[in-house]
C-alpha positions as CSV (number, residue, x, y, z in Angstrom):
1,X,62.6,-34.6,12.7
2,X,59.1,-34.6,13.9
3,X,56.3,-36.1,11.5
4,X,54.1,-32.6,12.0
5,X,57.0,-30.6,11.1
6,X,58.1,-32.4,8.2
7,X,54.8,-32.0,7.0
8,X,54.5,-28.2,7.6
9,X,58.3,-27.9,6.1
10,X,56.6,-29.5,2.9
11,X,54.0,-26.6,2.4
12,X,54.9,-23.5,0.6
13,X,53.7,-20.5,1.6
14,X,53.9,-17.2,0.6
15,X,53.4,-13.6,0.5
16,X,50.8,-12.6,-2.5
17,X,48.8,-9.4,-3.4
18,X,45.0,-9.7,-4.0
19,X,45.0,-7.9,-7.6
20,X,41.7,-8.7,-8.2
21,X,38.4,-10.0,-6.6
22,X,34.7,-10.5,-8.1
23,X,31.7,-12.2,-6.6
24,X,31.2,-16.1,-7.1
25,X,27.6,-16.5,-6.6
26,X,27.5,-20.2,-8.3
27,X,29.1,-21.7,-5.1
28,X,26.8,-22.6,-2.2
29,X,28.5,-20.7,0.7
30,X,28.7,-16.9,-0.3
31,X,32.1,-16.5,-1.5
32,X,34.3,-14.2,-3.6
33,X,36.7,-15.3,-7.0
34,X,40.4,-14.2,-6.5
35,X,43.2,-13.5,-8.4
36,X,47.0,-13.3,-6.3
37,X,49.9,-12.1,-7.5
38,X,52.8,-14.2,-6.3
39,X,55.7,-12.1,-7.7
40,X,57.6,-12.4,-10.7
41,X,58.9,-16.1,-10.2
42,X,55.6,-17.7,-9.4
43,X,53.0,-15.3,-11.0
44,X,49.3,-15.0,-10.6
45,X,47.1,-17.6,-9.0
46,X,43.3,-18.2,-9.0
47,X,41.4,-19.5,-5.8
48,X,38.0,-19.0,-4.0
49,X,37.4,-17.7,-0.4
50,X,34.7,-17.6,1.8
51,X,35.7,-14.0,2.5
52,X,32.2,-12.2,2.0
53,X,32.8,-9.9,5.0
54,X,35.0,-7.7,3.5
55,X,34.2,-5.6,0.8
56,X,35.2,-6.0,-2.8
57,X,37.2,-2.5,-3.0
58,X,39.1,-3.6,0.6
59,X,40.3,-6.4,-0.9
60,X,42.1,-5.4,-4.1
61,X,46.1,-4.6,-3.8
62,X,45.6,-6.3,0.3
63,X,48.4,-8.1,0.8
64,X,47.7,-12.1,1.8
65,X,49.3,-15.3,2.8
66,X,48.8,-18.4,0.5
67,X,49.8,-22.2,0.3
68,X,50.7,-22.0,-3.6
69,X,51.6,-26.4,-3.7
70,X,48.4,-28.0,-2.5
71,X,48.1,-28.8,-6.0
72,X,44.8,-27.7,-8.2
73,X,41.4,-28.2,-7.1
74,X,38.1,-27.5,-9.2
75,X,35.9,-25.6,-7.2
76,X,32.7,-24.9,-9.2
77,X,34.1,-23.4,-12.4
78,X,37.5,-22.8,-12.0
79,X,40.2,-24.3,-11.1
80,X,41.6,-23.1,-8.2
81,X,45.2,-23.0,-7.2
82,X,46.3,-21.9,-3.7
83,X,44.5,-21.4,-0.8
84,X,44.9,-18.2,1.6
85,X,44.9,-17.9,5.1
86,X,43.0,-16.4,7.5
87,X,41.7,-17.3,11.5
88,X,38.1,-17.2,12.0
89,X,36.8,-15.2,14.6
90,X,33.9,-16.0,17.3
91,X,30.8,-15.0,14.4
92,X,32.7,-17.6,11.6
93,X,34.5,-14.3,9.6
94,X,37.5,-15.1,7.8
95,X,40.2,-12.7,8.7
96,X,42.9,-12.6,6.5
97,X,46.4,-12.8,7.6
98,X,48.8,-10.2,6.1
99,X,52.6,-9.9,6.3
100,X,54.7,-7.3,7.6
101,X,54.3,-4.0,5.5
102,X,58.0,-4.5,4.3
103,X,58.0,-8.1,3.1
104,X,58.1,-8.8,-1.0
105,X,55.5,-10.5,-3.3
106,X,56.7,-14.4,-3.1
107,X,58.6,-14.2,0.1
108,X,58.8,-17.1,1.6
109,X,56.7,-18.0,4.8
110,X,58.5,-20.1,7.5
């Protein structure tokens, strides 16, 4: 098997839920404090985003895509544990990318 894919086969992403989202105003880039809920057999993870330009209330019960085994990372005060994903458009937004309506908190992501 190709190197690249072995690589991607390692990562482990899944389908989370933003439960909850505050500003983190001691980073230097604006950026907002999450908490994901991975479902019942991974639980709730904590990262940061660089996703000021949505608002607050648009993010709470969104569903998300994260890479929950990158290992933890300190990222100013916390400690953060996945990372989601998102493309970023022509102005540098981060636009999160959201699974199908009908897929499950923890689902798998191949």
């Amino acid at each position: 098997m190709n190197k690249n894919v072995e690589n991607f086969m390692e990562l482990d992403i899944r389908v989370g839920k933003i439960i909850s989202v505050e500003e983190f105003p001691e980073l230097n880039k604006p950026s907002y404090l999450l908490n994901i809920d991975f479902g019942e057999d991974i639980g709730i993870k904590k990262t940061s985003a660089q996703i000021t330009n949505y608002s607050l209330e648009s993010l709470v019960n969104k569903k998300c895509i994260g890479i929950i085994n990158l290992g933890d990372k300190q990222i100013g005060s916390i400690m953060s544990q996945c990372l989601i994903l998102g493309s970023i458009d022509k102005e540098g937004n981060v636009l999160l990318l959201n699974p199908d309506e009908n897929s499950s908190l923890g689902d798998r992501v191949s």
